[in-house]
C-alpha positions in Angstrom: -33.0 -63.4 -10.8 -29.8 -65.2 -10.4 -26.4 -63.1 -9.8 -23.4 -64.1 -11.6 -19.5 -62.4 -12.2 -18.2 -61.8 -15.5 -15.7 -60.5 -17.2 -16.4 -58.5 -20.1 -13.5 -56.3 -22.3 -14.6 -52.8 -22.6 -12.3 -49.9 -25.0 -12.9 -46.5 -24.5 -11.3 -43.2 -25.0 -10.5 -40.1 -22.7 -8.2 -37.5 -22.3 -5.6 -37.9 -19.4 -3.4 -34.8 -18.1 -0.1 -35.4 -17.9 1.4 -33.6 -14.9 4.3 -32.1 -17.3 1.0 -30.9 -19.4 -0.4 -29.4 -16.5 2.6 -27.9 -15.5 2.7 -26.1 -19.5 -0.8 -24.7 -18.7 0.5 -23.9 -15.2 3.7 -22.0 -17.2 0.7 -20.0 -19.0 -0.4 -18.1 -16.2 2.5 -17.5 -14.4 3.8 -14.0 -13.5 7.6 -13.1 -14.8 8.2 -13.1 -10.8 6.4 -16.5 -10.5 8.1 -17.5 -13.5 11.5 -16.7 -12.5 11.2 -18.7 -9.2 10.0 -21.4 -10.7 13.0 -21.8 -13.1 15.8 -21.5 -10.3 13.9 -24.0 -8.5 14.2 -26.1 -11.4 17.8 -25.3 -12.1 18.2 -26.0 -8.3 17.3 -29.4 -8.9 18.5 -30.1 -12.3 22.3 -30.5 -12.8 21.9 -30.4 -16.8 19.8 -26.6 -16.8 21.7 -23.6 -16.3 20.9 -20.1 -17.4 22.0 -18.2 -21.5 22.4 -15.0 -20.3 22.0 -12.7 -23.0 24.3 -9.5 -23.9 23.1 -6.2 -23.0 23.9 -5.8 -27.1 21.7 -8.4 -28.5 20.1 -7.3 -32.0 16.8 -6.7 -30.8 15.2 -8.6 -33.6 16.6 -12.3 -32.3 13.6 -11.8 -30.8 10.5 -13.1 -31.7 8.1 -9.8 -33.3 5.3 -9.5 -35.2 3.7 -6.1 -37.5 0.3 -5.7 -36.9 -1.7 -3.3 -39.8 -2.8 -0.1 -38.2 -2.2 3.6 -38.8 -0.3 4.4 -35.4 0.0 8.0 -33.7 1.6 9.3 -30.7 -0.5 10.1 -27.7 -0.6 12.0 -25.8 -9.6 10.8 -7.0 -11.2 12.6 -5.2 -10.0 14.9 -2.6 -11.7 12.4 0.5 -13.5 9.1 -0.1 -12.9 7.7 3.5 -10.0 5.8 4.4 -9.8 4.0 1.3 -9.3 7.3 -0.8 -5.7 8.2 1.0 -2.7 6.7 -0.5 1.1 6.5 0.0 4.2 4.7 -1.7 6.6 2.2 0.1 9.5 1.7 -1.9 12.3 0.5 -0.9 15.3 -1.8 -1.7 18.0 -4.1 -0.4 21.5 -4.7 -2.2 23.4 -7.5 -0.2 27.2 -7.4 -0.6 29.4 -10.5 0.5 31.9 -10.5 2.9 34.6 -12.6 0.6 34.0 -10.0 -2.3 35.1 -7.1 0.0 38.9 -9.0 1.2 38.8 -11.0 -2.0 42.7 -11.5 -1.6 42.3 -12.6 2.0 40.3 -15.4 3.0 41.5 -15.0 6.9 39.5 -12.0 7.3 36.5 -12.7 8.8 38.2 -14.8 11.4 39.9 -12.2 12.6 37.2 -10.1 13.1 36.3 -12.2 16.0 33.7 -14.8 16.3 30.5 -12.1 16.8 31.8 -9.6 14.4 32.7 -11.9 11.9 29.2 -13.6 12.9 27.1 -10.1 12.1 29.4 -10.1 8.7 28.2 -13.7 7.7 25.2 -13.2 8.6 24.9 -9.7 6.1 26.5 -11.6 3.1 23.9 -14.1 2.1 23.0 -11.8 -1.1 25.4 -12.2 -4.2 27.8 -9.8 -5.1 30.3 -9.4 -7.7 33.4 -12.1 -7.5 36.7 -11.2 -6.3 39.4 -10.1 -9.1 41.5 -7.1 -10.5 38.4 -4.9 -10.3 38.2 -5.8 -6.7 35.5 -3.7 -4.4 32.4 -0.8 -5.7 31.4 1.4 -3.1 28.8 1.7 -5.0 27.6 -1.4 -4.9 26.5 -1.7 -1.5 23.1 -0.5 -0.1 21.1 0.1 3.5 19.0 -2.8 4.3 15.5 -1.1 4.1 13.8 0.0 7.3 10.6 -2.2 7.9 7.6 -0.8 10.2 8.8 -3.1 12.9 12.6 -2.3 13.1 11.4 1.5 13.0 9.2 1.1 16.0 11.3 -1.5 17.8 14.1 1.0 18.4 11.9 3.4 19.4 11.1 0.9 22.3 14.1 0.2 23.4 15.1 3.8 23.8 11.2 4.8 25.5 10.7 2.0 27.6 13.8 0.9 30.5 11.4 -1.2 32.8 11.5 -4.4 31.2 7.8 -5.3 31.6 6.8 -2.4 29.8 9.2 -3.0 26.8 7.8 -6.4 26.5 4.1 -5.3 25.9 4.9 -2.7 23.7 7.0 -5.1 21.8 3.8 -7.3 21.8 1.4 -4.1 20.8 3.8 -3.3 17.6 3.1 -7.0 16.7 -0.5 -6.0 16.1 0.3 -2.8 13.6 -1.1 -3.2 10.1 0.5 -2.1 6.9 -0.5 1.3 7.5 0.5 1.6 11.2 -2.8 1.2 12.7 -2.9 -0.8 15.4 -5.4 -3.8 14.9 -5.3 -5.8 18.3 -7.1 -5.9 21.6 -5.9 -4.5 24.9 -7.8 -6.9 26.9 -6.4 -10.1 25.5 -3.0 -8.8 25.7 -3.7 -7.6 29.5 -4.4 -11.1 30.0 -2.0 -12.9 28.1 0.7 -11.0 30.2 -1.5 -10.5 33.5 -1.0 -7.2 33.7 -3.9 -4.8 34.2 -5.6 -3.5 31.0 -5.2 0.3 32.1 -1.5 -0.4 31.8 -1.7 -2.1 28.4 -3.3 1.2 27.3 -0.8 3.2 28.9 2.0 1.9 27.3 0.3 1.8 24.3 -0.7 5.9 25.1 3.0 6.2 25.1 3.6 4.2 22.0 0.9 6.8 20.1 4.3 9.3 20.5 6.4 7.7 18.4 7.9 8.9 15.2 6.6 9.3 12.3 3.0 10.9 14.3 0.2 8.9 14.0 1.2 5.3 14.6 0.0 3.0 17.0 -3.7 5.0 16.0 -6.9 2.9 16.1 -8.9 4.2 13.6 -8.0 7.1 10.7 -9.8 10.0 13.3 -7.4 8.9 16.0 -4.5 9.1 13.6 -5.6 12.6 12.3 -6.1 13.9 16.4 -2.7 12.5 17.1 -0.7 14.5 13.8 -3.0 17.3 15.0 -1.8 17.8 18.9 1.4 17.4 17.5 0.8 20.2 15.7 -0.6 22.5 18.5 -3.6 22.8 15.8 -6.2 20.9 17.8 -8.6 23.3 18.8 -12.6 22.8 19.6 -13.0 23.7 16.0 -11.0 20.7 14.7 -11.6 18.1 16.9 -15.4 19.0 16.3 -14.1 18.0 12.4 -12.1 15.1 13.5 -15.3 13.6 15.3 -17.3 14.0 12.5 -15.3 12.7 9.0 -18.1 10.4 8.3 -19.6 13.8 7.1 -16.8 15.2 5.5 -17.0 11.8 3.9 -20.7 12.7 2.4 -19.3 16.8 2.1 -21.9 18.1 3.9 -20.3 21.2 4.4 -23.5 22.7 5.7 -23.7 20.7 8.2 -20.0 20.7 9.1 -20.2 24.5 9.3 -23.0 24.3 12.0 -21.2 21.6 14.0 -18.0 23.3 14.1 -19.2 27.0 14.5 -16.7 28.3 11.2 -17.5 30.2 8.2 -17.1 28.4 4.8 -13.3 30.4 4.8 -12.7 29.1 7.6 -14.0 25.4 7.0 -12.0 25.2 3.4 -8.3 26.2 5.7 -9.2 23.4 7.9 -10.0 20.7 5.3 -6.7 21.7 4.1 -4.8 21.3 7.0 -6.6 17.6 6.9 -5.2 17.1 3.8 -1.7 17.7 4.5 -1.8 15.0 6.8 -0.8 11.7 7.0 -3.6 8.6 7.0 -1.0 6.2 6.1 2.4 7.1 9.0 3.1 3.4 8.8 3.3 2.9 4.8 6.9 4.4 4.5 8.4 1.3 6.2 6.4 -1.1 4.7 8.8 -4.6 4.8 9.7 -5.7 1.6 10.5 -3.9 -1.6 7.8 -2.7 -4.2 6.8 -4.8 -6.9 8.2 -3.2 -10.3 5.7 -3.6 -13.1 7.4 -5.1 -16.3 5.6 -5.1 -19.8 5.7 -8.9 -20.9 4.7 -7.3 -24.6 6.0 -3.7 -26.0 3.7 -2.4 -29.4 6.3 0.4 -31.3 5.5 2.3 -34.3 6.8 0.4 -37.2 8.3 2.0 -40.2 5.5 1.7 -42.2 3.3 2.7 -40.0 1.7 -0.7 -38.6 2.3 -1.8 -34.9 5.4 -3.8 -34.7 4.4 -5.9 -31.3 7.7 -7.7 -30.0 8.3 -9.6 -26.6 10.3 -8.1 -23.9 13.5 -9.4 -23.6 13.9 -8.5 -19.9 10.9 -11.0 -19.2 11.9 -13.9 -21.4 13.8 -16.7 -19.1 16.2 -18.6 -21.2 17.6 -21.3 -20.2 20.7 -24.3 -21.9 20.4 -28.0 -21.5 24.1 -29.1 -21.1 24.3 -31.9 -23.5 28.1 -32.3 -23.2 28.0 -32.6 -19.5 25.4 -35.4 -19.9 27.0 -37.3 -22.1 30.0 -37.2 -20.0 28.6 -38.1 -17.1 26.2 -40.9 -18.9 29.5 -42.1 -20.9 31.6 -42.5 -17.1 28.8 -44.2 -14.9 27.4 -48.0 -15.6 25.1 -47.5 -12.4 21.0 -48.2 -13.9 19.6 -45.9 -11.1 22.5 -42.9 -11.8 21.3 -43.2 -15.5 17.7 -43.1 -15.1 17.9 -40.1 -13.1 20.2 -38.4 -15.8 17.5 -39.7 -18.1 14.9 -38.1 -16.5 16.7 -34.8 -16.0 17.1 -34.8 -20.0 13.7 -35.2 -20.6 12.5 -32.6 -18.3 14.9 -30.4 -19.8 13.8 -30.9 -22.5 10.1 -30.4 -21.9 11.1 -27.1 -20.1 13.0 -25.2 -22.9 10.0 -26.4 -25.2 7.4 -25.3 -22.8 8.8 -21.9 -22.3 9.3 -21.2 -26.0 5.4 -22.7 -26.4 4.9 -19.7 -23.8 6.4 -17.2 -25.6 5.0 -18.1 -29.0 1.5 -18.0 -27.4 1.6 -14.7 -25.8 3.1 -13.4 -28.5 0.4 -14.5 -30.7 -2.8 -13.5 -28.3 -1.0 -10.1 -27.6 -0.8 -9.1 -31.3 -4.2 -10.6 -32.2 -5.4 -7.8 -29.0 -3.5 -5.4 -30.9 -5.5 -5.6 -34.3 -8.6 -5.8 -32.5 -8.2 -2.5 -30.1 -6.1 -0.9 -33.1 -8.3 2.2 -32.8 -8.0 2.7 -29.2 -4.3 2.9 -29.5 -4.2 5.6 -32.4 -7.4 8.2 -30.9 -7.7 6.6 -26.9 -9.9 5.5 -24.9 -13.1 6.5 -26.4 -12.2 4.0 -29.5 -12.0 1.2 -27.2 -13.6 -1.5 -28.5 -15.8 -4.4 -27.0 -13.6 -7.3 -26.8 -14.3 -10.8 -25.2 -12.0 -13.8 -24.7 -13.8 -16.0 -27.5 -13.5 -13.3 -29.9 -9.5 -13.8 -29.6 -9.6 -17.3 -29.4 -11.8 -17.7 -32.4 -9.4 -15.4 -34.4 -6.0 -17.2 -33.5 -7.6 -20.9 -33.4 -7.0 -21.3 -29.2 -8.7 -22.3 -26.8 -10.9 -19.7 -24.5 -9.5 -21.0 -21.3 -6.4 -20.4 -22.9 -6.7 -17.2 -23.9 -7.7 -16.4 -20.6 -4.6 -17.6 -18.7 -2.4 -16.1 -21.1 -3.7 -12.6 -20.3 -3.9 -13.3 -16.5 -1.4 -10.8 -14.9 0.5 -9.5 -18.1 1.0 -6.2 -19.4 1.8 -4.5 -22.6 3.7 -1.8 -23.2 2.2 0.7 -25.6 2.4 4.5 -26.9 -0.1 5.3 -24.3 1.1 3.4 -21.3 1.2 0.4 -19.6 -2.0 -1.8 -19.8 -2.9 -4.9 -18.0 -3.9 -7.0 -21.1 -7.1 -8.1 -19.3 -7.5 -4.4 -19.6 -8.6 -4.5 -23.5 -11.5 -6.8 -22.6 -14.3 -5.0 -22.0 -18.3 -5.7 -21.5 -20.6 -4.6 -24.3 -23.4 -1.6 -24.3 -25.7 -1.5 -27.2 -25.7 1.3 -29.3 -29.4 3.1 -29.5 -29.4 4.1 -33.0 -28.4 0.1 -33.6 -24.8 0.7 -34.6 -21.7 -0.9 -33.6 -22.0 -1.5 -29.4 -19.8 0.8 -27.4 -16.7 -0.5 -24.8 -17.7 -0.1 -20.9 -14.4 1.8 -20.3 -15.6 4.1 -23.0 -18.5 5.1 -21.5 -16.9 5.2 -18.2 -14.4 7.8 -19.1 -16.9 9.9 -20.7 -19.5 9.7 -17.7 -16.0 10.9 -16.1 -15.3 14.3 -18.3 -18.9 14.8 -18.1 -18.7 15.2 -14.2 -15.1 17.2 -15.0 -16.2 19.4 -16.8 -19.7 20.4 -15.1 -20.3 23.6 -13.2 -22.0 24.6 -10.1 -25.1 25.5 -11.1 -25.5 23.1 -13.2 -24.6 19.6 -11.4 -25.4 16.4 -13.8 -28.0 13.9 -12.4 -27.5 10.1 -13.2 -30.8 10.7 -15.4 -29.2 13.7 -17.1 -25.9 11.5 -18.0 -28.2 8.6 -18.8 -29.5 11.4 -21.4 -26.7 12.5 -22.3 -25.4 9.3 -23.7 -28.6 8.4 -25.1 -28.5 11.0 -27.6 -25.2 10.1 -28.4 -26.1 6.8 -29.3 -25.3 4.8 -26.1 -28.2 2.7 -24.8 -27.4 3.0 -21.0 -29.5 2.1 -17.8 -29.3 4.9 -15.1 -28.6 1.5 -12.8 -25.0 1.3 -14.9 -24.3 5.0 -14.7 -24.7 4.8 -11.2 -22.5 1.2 -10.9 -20.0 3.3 -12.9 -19.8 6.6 -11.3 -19.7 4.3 -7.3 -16.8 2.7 -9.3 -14.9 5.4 -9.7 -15.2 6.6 -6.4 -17.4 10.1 -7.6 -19.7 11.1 -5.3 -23.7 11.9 -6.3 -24.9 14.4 -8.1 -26.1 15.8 -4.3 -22.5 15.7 -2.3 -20.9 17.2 -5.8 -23.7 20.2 -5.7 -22.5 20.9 -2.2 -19.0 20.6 -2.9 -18.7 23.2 -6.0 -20.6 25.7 -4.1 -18.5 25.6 -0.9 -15.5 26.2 -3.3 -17.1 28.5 -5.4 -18.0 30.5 -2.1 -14.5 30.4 -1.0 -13.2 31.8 -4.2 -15.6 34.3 -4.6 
């Protein structure tokens, strides 16, 4: 068979992503945070976007809203699950204030503070802060930098330590704390990294382990608990007998926990709340950084006449101007083809951007109020009306895409009469009903498997089979498999460690 080249003419179709269309999908998903960054990077490099603020007065309806129909009403962990099951807030935040705005009316001051003064000054000023003027200085407005787990401990060290070998491994030891103030590294690769003996590593670090707040530089969570506890002066044979033995506690085998310690159920109960009282977390207070604050990207009000009125928060809307006049200014003074293809191209993108954020708006908008009709029931009676919802469901009712849908509700939240909601939150698997009704939400039956547990007594502790039972005549078709998957989800122990629980405190009481 001979071989031979030709050329042949072929048309076809197929469907080629723009990158500005991939950045509009990428716009769909994005976070307010995420959001935000994104736009100043784009103002940063765009000399014809800047920002429309909007007045603290703005009508709110220059917004866009939307009434749903609905009858609307106002609405109204357990004590140890291991390490995981303690918890503790970092919040903390940073004002800068600029040097300039604080001598507004004399731009010599800071070289006259000297060159390292004036350097520390400079240095403390890279935030924004009000421009100078007749209403000159706030006291008010400045702020202390907040206190990171590092700084904390690092002048500690330099106040505990004077022999400069010393000082240096701890400095290297506090590079290995976690969030939480654990420390998290090895003492035998920092012995060698130094070549210092490993006994003194663990000296120094011994010595670290006294530090403010009690309980940092801790290995594990029953090293942390010893350490709050000698401060204490409560460590007796008793409690470190506890202490050695929280993977127990853990299970509440407080049968067991009696016999290992040698206490009376009186005496166990005042111990397990001295436990309490402490501290797993000593490093969590000085976590760096500030606390993210969830905003609500939708807010659902009672209207007038009674329907939902769901409305887009202003607060999370970015709104940015494309300067028109200073483009055709600058377009109208240069005659250089490269200078006007670049202000060419910043046009268009600005263009594209102001279209692609209002597209953004509309869409969420639209999804969030379609959720809204959907899960109306759950908003006027709770949880127990929550429907099943899926992501085709919504994009078969407002004529989207799935995958849209489904970056549109990635990482947003609504507002509503009974809280904040994740709007992923609404979409919720599907359990059959037994008498063949309509199918029952999976966060329904989760929060009543939870009052069930709630509400039971002592003597009469609920088996997974006797919820599975429970539901059944109820009319939900449930697998003792789920009820289990759900009740481990929730972090509630078995029917077992509950039993054993209730009638340690019921002992106690009585």
């Amino acid at each position: 068979m001979a071989l031979s080249a030709k050329l042949q003419l072929r048309q076809s179709q197929s469907l080629v992503m723009t990158p500005q269309l991939m950045q509009s999908i990428r716009l769909l998903q994005f976070t307010h945070t995420e959001l935000e960054r994104f736009i100043d990077d784009e103002i940063e490099r765009n000399p014809l976007l800047e920002r429309a603020e909007v007045p603290d007065d703005a009508p709110a309806d220059q917004f866009p809203k939307i009434e749903t129909q609905g009858e609307a009403s106002a609405a109204g962990e357990d004590w140890f699950e291991g390490e995981a099951g303690w918890s503790s807030e970092a919040i903390s935040e940073k004002l800068d204030t600029s040097l300039e705005n604080l001598f507004p009316d004399d731009p010599g001051a800071v070289e006259r503070m000297g060159p390292d003064l004036a350097m520390q000054w400079k240095s403390a000023s890279s935030g924004s802060g009000s421009g100078g003027g007749s209403e000159g200085f706030d006291m008010e407005d400045m702020a202390a930098a907040a206190v990171t787990l590092r700084d904390h401990v690092g002048e500690q060290i330099s106040f505990a330590f004077t022999d400069p070998v010393e000082r240096l491994v701890a400095s290297e030891l506090s590079d290995w704390l976690d969030e939480a103030g654990y420390f998290r590294g090895e003492a035998d690769e920092i012995a060698a990294r130094f070549g210092v003996d490993e006994a003194f590593v663990l000296r120094v670090l011994a010595d670290c382990q006294a530090f403010d707040p009690a309980g940092l530089f801790a290995c594990d969570l029953a090293e942390c608990l010893r350490i709050q506890l000698i401060r204490r002066d409560r460590l007796d044979p008793a409690m470190a007998a506890l202490i050695d033995n929280l993977d127990l506690l853990a299970k509440r085998d407080f049968q067991s926990l009696k016999r290992i310690c040698g206490v009376d159920e009186e005496d166990l109960l005042a111990m397990l709340a001295e436990i309490r009282a402490l501290d797993p977390r000593p490093g969590g207070a000085f976590v760096g950084g500030s606390a993210d604050t969830i905003v609500p990207d939708v807010e659902v009000r009672q209207a007038a006449d009674g329907s939902w009125a769901v409305e887009l928060n202003p607060d999370t809307l970015p709104r940015v101007l494309v300067d028109q006049v200073y483009f055709a200014q600058v377009t109208g003074r240069t005659k250089d083809a490269a200078e006007r293809n670049f202000l060419s191209e910043c046009l268009q993108n600005a263009n594209w951007l102001t279209r692609s954020l209002d597209q953004r708006a509309k869409t969420i908008l639209k999804v969030a109020s379609e959720i809204v009709r959907q899960q109306d029931a759950f908003l006027v009676h709770g949880v127990r009306h929550l429907r099943p919802l899926n992501l085709r469901t919504v994009a078969d009712a407002i004529g989207m895409h799935e995958s849209t849908v489904s970056r549109v509700t990635a990482n947003k939240y609504m507002l509503t009469t009974r809280g904040v909601f994740e709007l992923r939150y609404f979409f919720t698997a599907s359990i059959a009903s037994a008498e063949g009704g309509d199918a029952h939400s999976s966060e329904a039956v989760r929060d009543r498997i939870r009052q069930m547990i709630e509400e039971e007594q002592a003597s009469d502790v609920l088996s997974d089979d006797a919820i599975v039972d429970i539901l059944r005549k109820s009319g939900v078709d449930i697998a003792r498999r789920t009820v289990a998957k759900y009740r481990e989800g929730m972090n509630i122990a078995s029917s077992v460690q509950r039993r054993r629980e209730k009638r340690a405190l019921a002992g106690a009481a009585g």
